[in-house]
C-alpha positions, 0 to 999 in steps of 0.5 A: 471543505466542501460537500462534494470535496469531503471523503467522508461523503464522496460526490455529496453521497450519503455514505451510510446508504452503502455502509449501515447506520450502525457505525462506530465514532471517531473516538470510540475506544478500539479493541486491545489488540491495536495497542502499539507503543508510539515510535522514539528509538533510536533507530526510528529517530536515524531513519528520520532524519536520513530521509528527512535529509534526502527530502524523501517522502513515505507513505510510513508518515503520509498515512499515518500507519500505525506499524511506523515504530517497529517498522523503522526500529526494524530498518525498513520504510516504504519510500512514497515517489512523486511528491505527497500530493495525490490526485485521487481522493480515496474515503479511506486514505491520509495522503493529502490530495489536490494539484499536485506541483511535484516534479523532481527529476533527481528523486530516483537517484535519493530514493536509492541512495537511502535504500543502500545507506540503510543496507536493505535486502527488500525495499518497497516503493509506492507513490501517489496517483499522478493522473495529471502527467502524461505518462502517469509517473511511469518514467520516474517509477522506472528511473527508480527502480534502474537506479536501485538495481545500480546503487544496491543491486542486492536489494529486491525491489517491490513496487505498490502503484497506482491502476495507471487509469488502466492504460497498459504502456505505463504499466508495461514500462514499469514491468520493464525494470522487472521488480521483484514483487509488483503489488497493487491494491485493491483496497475494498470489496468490489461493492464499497468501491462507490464510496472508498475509491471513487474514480476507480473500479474493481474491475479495472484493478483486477485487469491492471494485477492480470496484465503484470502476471502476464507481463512479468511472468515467473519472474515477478510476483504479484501482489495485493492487499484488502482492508475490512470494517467498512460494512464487507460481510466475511462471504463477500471477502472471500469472494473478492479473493477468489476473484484475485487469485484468478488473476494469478495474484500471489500474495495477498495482505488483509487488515482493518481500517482505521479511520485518521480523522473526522473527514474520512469514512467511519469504521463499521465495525472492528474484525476480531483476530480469529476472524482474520486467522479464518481468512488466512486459512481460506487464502492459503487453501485458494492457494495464495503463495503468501497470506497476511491477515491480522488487525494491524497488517498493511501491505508493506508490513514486514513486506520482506517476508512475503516472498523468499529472500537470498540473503539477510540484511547488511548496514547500519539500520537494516534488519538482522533477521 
């Protein structure tokens, strides 16, 4: 991998300029509390093979997320559209990127169909970043969710995309079908951005949470998610959340980064549990609908209990609760 290929160094940068020299080793020993036992339950090893039989991606396995054992066990996955290839290269992220080659007209139609074989109650979909399509994917996120709306029409749909480089008409078109929940993350503070998501802007994320409230209005909520131990001081979250609850953001989800390989950024350091209770609270009095904040959480980690839901799960691999 080439200098100016590596995550780990955006443009040939030097990362550490941005983060602090003082890091922490790929191997370093993380603190107790991200102690998970690895996945193998039977109902992880049903839902594999179901979506391995649709050729369905998830960003669950892309990403290497750490909750894919008790999410599965739960029944519930977030489905990832448009291939595995992304056309962005975030220092932070596991999805492979390069030239994507995916183009599956079909896929809408299986990503439903799995969603009501597993009787899910909330599903959410997410996707790469396809800046190589004229439309930006916005077709397919649309085919997706009408097909959902057909095939399981009890089932609340929330939707994780990309910015759409800000263009407004693809995200309008998404907004159309009216998902449940319209999620898009900001990922970092605004002054990591140079090294995190390079080819992207603070600002142009706010705009993109700002025109899906004015878009959807009441009947969407809208939603986004940060990741700490990449040098943010605890001031410059709490900056960055007023700034998206200013942008009518309802629901907001905060977890550490944990660095997938050698190639990626370095964490800087690992936020003790008390810290992420202190954003919480900080959040819910800024008047965040929903606060998630802990070591582990994700954007979609227990998604389902981030908005009110009508009913409880039904099928053979949903939740009970």
């Amino acid at each position: 991998m080439s200098r100016t290929r590596a995550r780990s160094n955006p443009g040939g940068m030097d990362v550490l300029t941005v983060l602090g020299k003082d890091v922490t080793g790929l191997r370093t020993r993380k603190p107790p509390w991200f102690k998970v036992p690895p996945p193998g339950s039977p109902r992880y090893r049903e839902l594999r093979a179901l979506i391995r039989e649709e050729n369905l991606h998830t960003v669950c396995q892309e990403a290497a997320c750490p909750n894919v054992g008790e999410c599965w066990e739960r029944g519930t996955a977030t489905f990832m559209i448009l291939g595995d290839t992304c056309t962005r290269r975030c220092g932070f992220c596991n999805v492979t990127t390069g030239k994507p080659t995916w183009n599956d007209p079909l896929e809408p139609a299986r990503v439903a169909r799995t969603i009501a074989k597993m009787g899910l109650r909330h599903a959410v979909i997410t996707s790469v970043d396809r800046d190589d399509l004229p439309d930006l994917g916005a077709g397919i996120w649309a085919a997706t969710i009408r097909q959902v709306r057909a095939q399981a029409p009890d089932t609340k749909v929330e939707v994780l995309t990309p910015d759409f480089r800000g263009e407004e008409m693809p995200l309008a078109r998404v907004l159309g079908e009216m998902p449940d929940v319209f999620n898009h993350n900001v990922e970092v503070v605004p002054r990591l951005y140079s090294v995190a998501r390079r080819g992207s802007t603070w600002q142009r994320s706010l705009r993109v949470l700002r025109n899906a409230k004015l878009i959807g209005g009441a009947a969407v909520t809208t939603k986004s998610g940060l990741m700490v131990g990449l040098g943010e001081s605890f001031d410059e979250m709490v900056d960055a959340l007023g700034m998206l609850r200013e942008q009518g953001v309802q629901v907001i989800t905060i977890g550490q980064y944990l660095r997938p390989t050698e190639n990626h950024l370095p964490v800087v350091r690992w936020w003790e549990p008390a810290e992420f209770d202190e954003l919480a609270r900080i959040g819910e009095e800024m008047g965040f609908d929903h606060v998630a904040a802990g070591p582990l959480v994700r954007s979609s980690y227990h998604a389902d209990e981030h908005v009110p839901q009508d009913r409880a799960g039904s099928g053979p691999l949903a939740t009970e609760a």
